[in-house]
C-alpha positions as CSV (number, residue, x, y, z in Angstrom):
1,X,0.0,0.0,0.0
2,X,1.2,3.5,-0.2
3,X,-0.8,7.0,-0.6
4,X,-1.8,9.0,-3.5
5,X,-2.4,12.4,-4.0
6,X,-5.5,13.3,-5.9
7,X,-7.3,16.4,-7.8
8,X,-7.8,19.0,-4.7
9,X,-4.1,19.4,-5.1
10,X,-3.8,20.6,-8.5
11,X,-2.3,24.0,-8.7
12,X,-2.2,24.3,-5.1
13,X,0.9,22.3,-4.3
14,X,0.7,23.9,-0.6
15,X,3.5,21.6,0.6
16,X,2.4,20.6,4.4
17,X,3.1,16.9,3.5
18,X,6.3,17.4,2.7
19,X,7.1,19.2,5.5
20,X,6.2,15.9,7.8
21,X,7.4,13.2,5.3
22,X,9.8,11.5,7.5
23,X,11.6,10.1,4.1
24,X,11.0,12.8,1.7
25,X,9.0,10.8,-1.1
26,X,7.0,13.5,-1.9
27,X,7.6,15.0,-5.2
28,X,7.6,17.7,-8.1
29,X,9.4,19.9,-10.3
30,X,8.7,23.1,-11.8
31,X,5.6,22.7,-14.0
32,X,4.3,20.2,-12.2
33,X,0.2,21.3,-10.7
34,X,0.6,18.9,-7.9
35,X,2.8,16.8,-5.9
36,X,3.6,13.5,-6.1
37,X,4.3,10.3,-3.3
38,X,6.9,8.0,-4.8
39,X,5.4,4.1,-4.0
40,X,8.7,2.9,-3.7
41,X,10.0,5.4,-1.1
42,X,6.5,5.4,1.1
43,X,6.7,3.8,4.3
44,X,3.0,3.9,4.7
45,X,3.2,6.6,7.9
46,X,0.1,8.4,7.3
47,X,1.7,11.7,8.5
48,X,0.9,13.0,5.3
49,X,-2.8,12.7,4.8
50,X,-4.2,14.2,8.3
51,X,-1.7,17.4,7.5
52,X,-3.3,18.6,3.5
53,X,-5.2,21.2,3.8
54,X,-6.8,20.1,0.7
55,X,-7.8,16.7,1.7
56,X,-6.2,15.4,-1.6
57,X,-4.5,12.5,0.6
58,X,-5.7,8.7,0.3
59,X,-4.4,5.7,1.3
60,X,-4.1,3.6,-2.2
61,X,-7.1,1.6,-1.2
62,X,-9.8,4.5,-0.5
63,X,-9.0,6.8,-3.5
64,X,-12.3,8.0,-4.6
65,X,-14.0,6.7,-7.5
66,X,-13.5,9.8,-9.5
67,X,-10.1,10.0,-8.9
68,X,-8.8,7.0,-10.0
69,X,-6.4,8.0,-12.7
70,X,-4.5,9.9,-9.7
71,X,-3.4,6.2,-8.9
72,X,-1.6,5.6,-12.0
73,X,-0.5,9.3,-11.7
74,X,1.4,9.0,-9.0
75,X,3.2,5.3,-10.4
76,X,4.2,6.7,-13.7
77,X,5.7,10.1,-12.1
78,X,9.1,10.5,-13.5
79,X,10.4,10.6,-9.6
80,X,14.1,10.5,-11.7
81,X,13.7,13.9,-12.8
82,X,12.4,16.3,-9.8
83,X,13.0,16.4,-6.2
84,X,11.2,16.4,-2.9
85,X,9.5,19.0,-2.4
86,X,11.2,22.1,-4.0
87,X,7.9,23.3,-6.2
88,X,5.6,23.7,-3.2
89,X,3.3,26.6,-2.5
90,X,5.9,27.0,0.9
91,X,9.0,26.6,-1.2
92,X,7.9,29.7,-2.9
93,X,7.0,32.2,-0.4
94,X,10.3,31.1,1.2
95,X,11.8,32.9,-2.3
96,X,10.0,35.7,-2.2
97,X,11.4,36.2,1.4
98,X,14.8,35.4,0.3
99,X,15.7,39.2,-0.1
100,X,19.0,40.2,-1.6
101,X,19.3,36.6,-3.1
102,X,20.6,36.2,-6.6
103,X,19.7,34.4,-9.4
104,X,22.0,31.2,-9.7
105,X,23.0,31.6,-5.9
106,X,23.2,28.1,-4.1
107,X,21.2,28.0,-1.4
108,X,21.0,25.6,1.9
109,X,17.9,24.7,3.4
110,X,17.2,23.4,6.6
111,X,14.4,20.5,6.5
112,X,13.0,19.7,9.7
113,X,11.1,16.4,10.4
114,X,7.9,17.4,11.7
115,X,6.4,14.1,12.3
116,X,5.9,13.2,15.9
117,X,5.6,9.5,15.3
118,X,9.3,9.8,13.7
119,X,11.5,7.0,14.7
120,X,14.7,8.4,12.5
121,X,13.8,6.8,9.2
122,X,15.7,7.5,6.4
123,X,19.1,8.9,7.4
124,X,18.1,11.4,10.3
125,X,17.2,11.4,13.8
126,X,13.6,12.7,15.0
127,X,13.5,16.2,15.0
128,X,16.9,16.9,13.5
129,X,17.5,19.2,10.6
130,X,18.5,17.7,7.1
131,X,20.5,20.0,4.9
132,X,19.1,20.5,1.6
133,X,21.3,22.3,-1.7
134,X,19.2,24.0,-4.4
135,X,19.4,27.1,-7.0
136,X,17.6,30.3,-6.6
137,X,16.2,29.8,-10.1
138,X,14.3,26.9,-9.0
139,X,12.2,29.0,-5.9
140,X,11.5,31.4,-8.3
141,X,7.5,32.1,-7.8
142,X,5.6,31.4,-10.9
């Protein structure tokens, strides 16, 4: 099993299930109208689903009816290609506070695992902050 992410997300990406993924398997790249759970990098948690503000969150087996497609959506995603989390609604006013930033500047994030059920999955402790590298051209709004 693993959790999709269905139509109330379309262009509004807000980006609160990323911020409690305790694996980052939550995807997109600029372009993209929604966001994404990778299958093969879901550990099943749930912390997503109770956190969209959207309710655009379903475990694999209750996706509505009319949302079906959103199942194969979120297999076929090209997960090679984008990144957790960068093209989220959250991502983007972070750039827009980013005064005196410059296009091309590398910038570091800090991520912090938000989930109070974590139990260090992936490769960091509950509560710790995970570095994360990316260019100003890609928190660009619109």
């Amino acid at each position: 099993m693993t959790f999709i992410i269905g139509k109330n997300c379309i262009d509004v990406l807000d980006g609160a299930c990323v911020d409690v993924c305790p694996v980052d398997c939550i995807y997109s790249k600029p372009g993209d109208r929604q966001l994404f759970i990778n299958p093969e990098e879901c550990i099943d948690c749930a912390a997503c689903e109770p956190v969209c503000p959207v309710t655009a969150i379903y475990s694999e087996e209750e996706v509505p009816q009319d949302q079906q497609e959103f199942i194969n959506l979120n297999y076929e995603y090209d997960y090679d290609s984008s990144e957790p989390g960068l093209n989220t609604a959250r991502m983007r006013v972070l750039a827009v506070n980013l005064a005196g930033a410059k296009s091309g500047t590398e910038l570091t994030l800090l991520k912090e695992c938000g989930n109070p059920d974590c139990r260090g999955h992936g490769e960091h402790g509950h509560g710790q902050r995970r570095p994360q590298t990316v260019n100003w051209s890609d928190l660009k709004p619109g």
